[in-house]
N, C-alpha and C positions, 0 to 999 in steps of 0.2 A: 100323427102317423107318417105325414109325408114327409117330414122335415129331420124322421128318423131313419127312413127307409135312406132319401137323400146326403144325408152321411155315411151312412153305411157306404154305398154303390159309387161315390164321388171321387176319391181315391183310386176305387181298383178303375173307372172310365178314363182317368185321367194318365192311370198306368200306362193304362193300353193305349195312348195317343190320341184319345179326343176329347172332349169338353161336355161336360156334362150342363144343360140348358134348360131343362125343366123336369120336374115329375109329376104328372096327374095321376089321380085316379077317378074315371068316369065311368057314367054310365052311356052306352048306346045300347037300343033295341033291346033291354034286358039284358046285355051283356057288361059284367062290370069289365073295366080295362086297366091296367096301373101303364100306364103311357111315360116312357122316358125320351126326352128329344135332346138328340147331340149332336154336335156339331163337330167340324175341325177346321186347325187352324188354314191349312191349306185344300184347296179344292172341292166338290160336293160331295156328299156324303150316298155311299151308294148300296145296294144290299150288301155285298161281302161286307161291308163296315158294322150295316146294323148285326148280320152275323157274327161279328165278331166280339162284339159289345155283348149279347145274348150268351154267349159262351162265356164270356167272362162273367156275368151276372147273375147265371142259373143256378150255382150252388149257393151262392148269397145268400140269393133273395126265396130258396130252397130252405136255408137254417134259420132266417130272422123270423117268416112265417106271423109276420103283423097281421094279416089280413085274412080274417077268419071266412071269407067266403071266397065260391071259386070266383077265378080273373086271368082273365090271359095277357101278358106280358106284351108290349108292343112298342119295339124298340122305333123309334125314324126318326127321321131328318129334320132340320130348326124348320127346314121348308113346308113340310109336310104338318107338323105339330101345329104350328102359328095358324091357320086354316081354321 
């Protein structure tokens, strides 16, 4: 599942000017998460970035609908992800 999600979403990240660096899907606190961590090539990555990533992402990941349960989308940073 992740390795199809991650081609799907790799392209249009890379459209938009960043670099796409992982994708999990975890659990925290009975929360499931599909966690995508990006990067770019210049400078840190900061919330308008992960906003912007999300906006590109959300009808996507809206049509492929791999993931039969709920999950909240959580865009961040190589910094943030690696933790």
């Amino acid at each position: 599942m992740i390795e199809k999600i991650r081609d799907l979403i790799e392209k249009p990240i890379i459209d938009a000017g960043y670099i796409l660096d992982d994708v999990m899907y975890v659990q925290e606190n009975n929360t499931n998460f599909l966690r995508i961590v990006i990067d770019k090539n210049e400078g840190l990555i900061n919330v308008n970035d992960c906003v912007k990533v999300n906006e590109v992402l959300d009808s996507i990941l809206d049509d492929i609908d791999f993931i039969n349960e709920s999950y909240i989308v959580d865009i961040c940073s190589k910094e943030k992800g690696s933790e």
